[in-house]
C-alpha positions in Angstrom: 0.0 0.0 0.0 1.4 3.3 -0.9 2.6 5.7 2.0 0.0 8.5 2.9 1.4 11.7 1.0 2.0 15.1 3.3 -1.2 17.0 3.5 1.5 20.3 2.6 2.1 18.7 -0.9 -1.7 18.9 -1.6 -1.5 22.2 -0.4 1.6 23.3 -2.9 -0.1 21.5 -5.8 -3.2 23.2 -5.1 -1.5 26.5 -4.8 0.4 25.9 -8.2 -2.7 25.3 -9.6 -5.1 28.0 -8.9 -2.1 30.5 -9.0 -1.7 29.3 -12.9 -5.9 29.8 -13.2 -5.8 33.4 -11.7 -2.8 34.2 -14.1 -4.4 33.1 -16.9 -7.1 34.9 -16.6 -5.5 37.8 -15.4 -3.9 37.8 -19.0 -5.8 39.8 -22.2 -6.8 37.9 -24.5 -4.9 38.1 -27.8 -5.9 40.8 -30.6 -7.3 39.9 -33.7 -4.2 41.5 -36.0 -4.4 42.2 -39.4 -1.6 42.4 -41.0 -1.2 44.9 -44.5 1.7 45.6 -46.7 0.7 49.0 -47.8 -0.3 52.5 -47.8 -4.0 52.2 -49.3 -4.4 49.2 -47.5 -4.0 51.6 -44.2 -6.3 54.1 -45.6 -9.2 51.8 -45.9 -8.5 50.6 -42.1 -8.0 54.0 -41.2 -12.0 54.8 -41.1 -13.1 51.2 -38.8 -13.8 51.1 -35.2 -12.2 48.5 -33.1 -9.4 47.1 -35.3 -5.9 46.0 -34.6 -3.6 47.0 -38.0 -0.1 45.6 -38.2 2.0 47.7 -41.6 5.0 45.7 -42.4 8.2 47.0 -41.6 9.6 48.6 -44.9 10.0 51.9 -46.3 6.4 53.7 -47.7 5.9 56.9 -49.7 3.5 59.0 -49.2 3.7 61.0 -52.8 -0.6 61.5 -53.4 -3.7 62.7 -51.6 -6.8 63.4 -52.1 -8.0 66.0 -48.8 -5.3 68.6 -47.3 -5.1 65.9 -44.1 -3.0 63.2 -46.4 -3.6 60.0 -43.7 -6.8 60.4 -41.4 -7.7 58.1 -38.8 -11.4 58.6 -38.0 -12.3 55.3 -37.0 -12.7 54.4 -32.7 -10.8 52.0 -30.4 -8.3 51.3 -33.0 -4.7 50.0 -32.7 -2.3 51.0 -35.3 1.1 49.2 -35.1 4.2 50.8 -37.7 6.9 49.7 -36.1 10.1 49.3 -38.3 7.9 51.4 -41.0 9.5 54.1 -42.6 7.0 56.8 -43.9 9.0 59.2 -47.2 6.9 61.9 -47.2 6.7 64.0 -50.5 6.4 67.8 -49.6 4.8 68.5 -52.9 1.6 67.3 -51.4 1.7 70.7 -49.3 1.5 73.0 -52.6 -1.5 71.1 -53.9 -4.7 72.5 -53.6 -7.7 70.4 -52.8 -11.4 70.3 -52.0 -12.7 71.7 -48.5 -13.9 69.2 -46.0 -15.4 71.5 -43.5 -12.3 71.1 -41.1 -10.1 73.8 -40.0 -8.1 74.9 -43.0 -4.6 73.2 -42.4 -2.5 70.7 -44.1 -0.4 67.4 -42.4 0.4 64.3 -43.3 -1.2 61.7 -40.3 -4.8 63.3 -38.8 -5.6 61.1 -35.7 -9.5 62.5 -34.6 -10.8 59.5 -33.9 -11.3 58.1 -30.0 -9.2 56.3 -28.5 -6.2 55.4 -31.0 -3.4 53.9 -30.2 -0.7 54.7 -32.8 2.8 53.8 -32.7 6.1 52.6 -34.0 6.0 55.1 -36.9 9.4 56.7 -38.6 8.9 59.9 -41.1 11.2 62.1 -42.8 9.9 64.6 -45.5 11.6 64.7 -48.9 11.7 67.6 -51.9 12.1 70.5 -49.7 9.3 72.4 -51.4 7.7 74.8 -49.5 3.6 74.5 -48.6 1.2 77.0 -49.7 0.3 78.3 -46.2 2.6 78.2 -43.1 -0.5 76.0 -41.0 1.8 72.5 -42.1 2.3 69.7 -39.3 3.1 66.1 -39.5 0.7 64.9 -37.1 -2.4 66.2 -35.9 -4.0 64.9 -33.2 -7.8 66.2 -32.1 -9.7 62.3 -31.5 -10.0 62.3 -27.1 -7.8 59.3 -25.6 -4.9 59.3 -28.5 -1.8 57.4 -27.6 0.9 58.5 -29.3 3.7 56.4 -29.1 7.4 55.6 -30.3 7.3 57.9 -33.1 10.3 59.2 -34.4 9.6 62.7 -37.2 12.7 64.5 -39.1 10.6 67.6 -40.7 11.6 70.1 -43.7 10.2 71.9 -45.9 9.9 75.4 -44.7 10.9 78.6 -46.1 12.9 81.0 -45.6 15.1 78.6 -44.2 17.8 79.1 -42.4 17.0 82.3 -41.2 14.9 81.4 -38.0 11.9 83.8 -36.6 13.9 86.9 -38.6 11.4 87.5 -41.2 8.4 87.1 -39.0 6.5 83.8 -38.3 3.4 83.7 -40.4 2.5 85.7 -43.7 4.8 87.2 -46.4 7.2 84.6 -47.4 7.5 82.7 -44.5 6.4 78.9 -44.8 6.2 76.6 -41.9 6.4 72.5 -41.3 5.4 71.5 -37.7 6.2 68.6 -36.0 3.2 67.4 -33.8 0.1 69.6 -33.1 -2.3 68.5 -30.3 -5.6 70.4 -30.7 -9.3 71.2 -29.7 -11.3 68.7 -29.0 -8.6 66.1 -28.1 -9.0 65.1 -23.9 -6.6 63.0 -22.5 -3.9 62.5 -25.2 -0.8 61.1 -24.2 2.4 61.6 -25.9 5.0 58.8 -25.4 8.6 58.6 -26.4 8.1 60.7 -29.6 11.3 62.3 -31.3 11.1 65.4 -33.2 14.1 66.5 -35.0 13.2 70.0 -36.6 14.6 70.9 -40.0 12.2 73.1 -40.7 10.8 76.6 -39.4 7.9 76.1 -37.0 7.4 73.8 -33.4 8.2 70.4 -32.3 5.5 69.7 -30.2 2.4 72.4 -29.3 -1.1 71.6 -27.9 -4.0 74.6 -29.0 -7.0 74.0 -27.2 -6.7 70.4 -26.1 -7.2 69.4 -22.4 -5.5 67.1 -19.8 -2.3 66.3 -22.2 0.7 64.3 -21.3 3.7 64.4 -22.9 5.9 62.1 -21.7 9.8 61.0 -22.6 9.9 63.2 -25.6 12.8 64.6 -27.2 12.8 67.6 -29.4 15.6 69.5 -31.1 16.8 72.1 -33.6 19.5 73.6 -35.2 21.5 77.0 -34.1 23.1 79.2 -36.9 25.3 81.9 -35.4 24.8 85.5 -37.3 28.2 86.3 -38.3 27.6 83.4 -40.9 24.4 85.2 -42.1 26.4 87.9 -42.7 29.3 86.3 -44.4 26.5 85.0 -47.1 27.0 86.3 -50.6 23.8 85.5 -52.2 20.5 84.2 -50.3 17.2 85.6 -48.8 19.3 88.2 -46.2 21.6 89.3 -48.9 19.0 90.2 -51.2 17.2 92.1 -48.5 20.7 94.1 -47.0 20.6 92.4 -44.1 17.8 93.6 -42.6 15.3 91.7 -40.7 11.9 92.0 -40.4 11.3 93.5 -37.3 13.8 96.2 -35.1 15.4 96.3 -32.5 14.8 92.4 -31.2 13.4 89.5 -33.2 12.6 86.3 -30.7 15.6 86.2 -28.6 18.1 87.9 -31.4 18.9 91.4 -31.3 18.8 93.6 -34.2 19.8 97.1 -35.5 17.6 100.0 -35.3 16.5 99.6 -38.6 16.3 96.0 -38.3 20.2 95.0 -39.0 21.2 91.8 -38.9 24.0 92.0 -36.0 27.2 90.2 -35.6 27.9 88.0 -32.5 24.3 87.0 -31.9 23.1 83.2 -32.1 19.9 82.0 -34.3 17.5 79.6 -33.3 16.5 77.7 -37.1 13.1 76.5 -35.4 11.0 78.4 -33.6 9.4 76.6 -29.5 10.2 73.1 -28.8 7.3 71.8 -26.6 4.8 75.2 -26.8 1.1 75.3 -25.0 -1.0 77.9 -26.9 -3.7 79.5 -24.9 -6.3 77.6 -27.0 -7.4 76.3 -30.1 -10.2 76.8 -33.0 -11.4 79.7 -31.6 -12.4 80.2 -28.1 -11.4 77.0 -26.7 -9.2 77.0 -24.0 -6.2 74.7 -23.4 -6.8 72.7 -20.4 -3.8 71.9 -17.8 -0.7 70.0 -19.5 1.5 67.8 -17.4 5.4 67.5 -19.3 8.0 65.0 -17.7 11.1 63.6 -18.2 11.3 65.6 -21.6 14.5 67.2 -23.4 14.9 70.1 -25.3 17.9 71.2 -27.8 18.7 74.4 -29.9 15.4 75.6 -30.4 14.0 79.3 -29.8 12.3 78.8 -26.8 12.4 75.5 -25.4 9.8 74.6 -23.0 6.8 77.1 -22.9 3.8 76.6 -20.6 3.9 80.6 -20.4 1.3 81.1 -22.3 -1.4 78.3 -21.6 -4.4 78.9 -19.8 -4.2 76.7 -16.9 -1.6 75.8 -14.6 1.1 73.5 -15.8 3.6 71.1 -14.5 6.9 70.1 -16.0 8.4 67.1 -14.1 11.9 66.3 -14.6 13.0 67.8 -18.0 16.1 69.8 -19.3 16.6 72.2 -21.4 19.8 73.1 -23.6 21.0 75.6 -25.9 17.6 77.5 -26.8 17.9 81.3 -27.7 15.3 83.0 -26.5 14.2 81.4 -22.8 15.0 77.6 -22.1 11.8 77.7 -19.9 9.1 80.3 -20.5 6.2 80.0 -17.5 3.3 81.7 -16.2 1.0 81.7 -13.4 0.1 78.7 -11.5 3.3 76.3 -13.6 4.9 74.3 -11.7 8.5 73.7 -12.8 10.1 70.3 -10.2 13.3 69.1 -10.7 14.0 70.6 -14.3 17.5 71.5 -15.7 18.3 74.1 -18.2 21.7 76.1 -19.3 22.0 80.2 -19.8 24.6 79.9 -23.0 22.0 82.0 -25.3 19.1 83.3 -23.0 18.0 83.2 -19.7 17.3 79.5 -18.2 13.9 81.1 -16.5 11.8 83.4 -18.0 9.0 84.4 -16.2 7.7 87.2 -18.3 4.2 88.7 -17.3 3.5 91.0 -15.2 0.0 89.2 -14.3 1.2 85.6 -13.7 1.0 84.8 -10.4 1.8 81.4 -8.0 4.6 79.9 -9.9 6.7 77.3 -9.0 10.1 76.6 -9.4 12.9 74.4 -8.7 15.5 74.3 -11.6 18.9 73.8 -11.9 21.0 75.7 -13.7 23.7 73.4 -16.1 26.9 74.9 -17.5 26.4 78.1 -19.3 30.5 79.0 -20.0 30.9 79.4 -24.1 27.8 81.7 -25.1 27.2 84.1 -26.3 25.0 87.7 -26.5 23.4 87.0 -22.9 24.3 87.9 -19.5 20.6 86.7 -18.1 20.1 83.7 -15.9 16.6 84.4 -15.1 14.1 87.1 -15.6 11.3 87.4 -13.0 8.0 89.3 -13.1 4.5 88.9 -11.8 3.8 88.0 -8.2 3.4 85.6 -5.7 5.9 83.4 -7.2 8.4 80.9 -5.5 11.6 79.9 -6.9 14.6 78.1 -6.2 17.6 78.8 -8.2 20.8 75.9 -7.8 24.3 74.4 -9.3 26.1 71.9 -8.9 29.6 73.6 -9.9 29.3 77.4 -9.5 31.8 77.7 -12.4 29.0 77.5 -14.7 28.0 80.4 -14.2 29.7 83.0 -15.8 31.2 86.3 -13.4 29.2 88.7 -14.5 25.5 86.6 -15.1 22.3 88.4 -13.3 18.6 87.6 -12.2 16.6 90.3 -12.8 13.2 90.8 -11.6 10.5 93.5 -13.0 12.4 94.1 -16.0 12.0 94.3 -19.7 15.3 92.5 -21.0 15.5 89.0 -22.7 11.9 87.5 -23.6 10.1 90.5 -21.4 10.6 92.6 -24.2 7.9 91.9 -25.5 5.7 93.6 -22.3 4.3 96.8 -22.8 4.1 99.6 -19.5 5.4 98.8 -16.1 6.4 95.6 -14.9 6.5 94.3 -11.6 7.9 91.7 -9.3 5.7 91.7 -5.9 6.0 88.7 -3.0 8.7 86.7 -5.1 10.5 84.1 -2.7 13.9 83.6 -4.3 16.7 81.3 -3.2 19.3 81.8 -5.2 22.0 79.2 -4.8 24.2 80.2 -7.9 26.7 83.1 -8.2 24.6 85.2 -10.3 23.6 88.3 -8.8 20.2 89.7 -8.5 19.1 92.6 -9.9 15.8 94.1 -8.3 14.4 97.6 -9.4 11.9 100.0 -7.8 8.9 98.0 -8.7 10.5 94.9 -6.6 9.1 93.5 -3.8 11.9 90.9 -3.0 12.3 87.9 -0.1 15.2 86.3 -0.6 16.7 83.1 1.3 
């Protein structure tokens, strides 16, 4: 007869067992994936609810339309898959003209309005370098609520005049634009996840107009810097033909200029214009909601993170900022800024511009700032109300001679008209940089 087996065995078996059930059950069940091999075959998906698209990996161009959004995903609960695709877009398709569908009068390649997408895994880089017919181009528009964007990786160009930055304005007359990502009215919820933007092209990385409760989350965005004194050095070209001169005068988005609007030497030149930018809303009158930004990077861009001018309060988690030219962060009242990290080379690592903001928040710290050039400004400080912390690690990156200045009208401020002020600000200033208050100051410092 057998020997009796330990009651604990039955109890580990039993264990095993329902531990196996509970995972099981625990896991999703497996999508239905269809798989497609090309570019109409993802248009006709592009309109169905509740699918689950695989594109092989390869390389795809996207050289016709027939509707000024090239790609648009209108169908619900849909899960697009693209990675190891490669999408060639041809930049003719932004000087065609085509029939109005009602929708607000832009062009870009990939329109995501429908609920709920998840789209990811996709590669683009524009090709022809043609210019569009309006300055309204993007890449990607998103305005369907509970969008995932995920693992996408855009090279823009296409712009014109290029190579010459925000100098001859940033809309109308010549100037052409090609966006990176656009978030916009009535999108809720998007999240952006580990997208790269590499701008080649006048206009933003990433901006949101109108939409409400948007992550953005491990994105990278960056530019390319052109130095003045090469401008100048051009003998033939947009600024040659024109003298010189610039658009505006006096100060053009972070560059100074002549009186009469010449081009000076020694200054540095953002190519692109904002590299993650909240507008202060979108189609019309609708307000953009608050934005949370983490573990993000900016390089060589104009302005590099700007909450400044959305209409709720904003918090940026964790991100740095490098080698932007006209404010590495650009807030406004209510932002919250924890644990972010930006350098003073061309501009001022803070810029806190508006006289109206009120309750910001800051902790940054401020990254090696030796080698720049044309600024002398590690923060700027107006409004009220505010608290901010100001550190370094090695106080030999900041420059002898570097200020903060509060209630003033120097580096992106100059763009405030009347009196500024600076009332209730808490500063602790933990770098060598020496505050500058004026008479319209009201200062606690620790």
């Amino acid at each position: 007869m057998p020997e009796k087996l330990p009651m604990k065995f039955f109890l580990r078996c039993l264990f095993a067992l329902t531990s196996g059930l509970v995972a099981r059950a625990a896991e999703p069940a497996a999508e239905n994936v269809v798989v497609i091999d090309s570019l109409d075959a993802l248009r006709r998906y592009a309109a169905k609810d509740n699918v689950s698209v695989r594109l092989k990996p390869g390389t795809y161009r996207l050289d016709a339309a027939t509707a000024q959004r090239f790609l648009r995903f209108t169908g619900h609960d849909s899960h697009y898959d693209l990675h190891g695709v490669k999408l060639l877009i041809d930049t003719k398709l932004f000087q065609q003209r085509y029939p109005r569908d009602g929708a607000e009068n832009f062009y870009c390649a990939i329109d995501l309005v429908g609920d709920r997408i998840i789209f990811e895994g996709l590669t683009t880089e524009n090709y022809g370098e043609l210019p569009g017919i309006q300055s309204r181009n993007k890449i990607i528009n998103i305005g369907g609520s509970g969008v995932v964007l995920r693992d996408i990786d855009l090279t823009t160009s296409g712009s014109s005049p290029w190579g010459y930055g925000s100098l001859y304005g940033i809309a109308g007359g010549d100037v052409r634009k090609m966006n990176g990502i656009r978030i916009g009215w009535p999108a809720v919820g998007t999240k952006l996840i580990n997208c790269r933007v590499h701008m080649r092209a006048m206009g933003h990385g990433i901006f949101v107009q109108g939409a409400v409760d948007t992550v953005i989350a491990d994105c990278h965005v960056d530019g390319r810097l052109r130095p003045t004194n090469e401008i100048l050095a051009e003998k033939s070209g947009y600024a040659f033909a024109r003298g010189f001169k610039a658009k505006d005068r006096g100060y053009s988005e972070g560059v100074a200029l002549g009186a009469d609007g010449e081009i000076l030497p020694d200054e540095m030149l953002a190519l692109s214009e904002d590299g993650i930018r909240l507008y202060p809303s979108g189609s019309g009158s609708h307000p953009t909601g608050a934005t949370t930004i983490r573990d993000c990077t900016v390089r060589q861009m104009r302005r590099g993170i700007c909450t400044g001018l959305g209409s709720a309060a904003d918090r940026v988690i964790n991100c740095e900022v490098r080698d932007c030219v006209a404010a590495a962060f650009n807030i406004g009242g209510g932002d919250v800024l924890e644990r972010c990290r930006a350098d003073a080379k061309y501009a001022e690592a803070l810029s806190c511009p508006y006289p109206k903001s009120h309750d910001a928040k800051v902790d940054l710290e401020l990254l090696d700032s030796r080698g720049g050039l044309a600024n002398n400004l590690v923060a700027t400080i107006n409004g009220q109300n505010h608290d901010v912390r100001l550190h370094t690690s090695d106080p030999a990156f900041i420059p002898p001679g570097m200020v903060i200045e509060l209630a003033t009208h120097r580096g992106y401020a100059h763009y405030q008209r009347g009196e500024v002020r600076a009332d209730a600000i808490t500063l602790r200033n933990a770098t060598p940089a020496k505050i500058v208050p004026n008479a319209a100051t009201a200062l606690a410092t620790k």
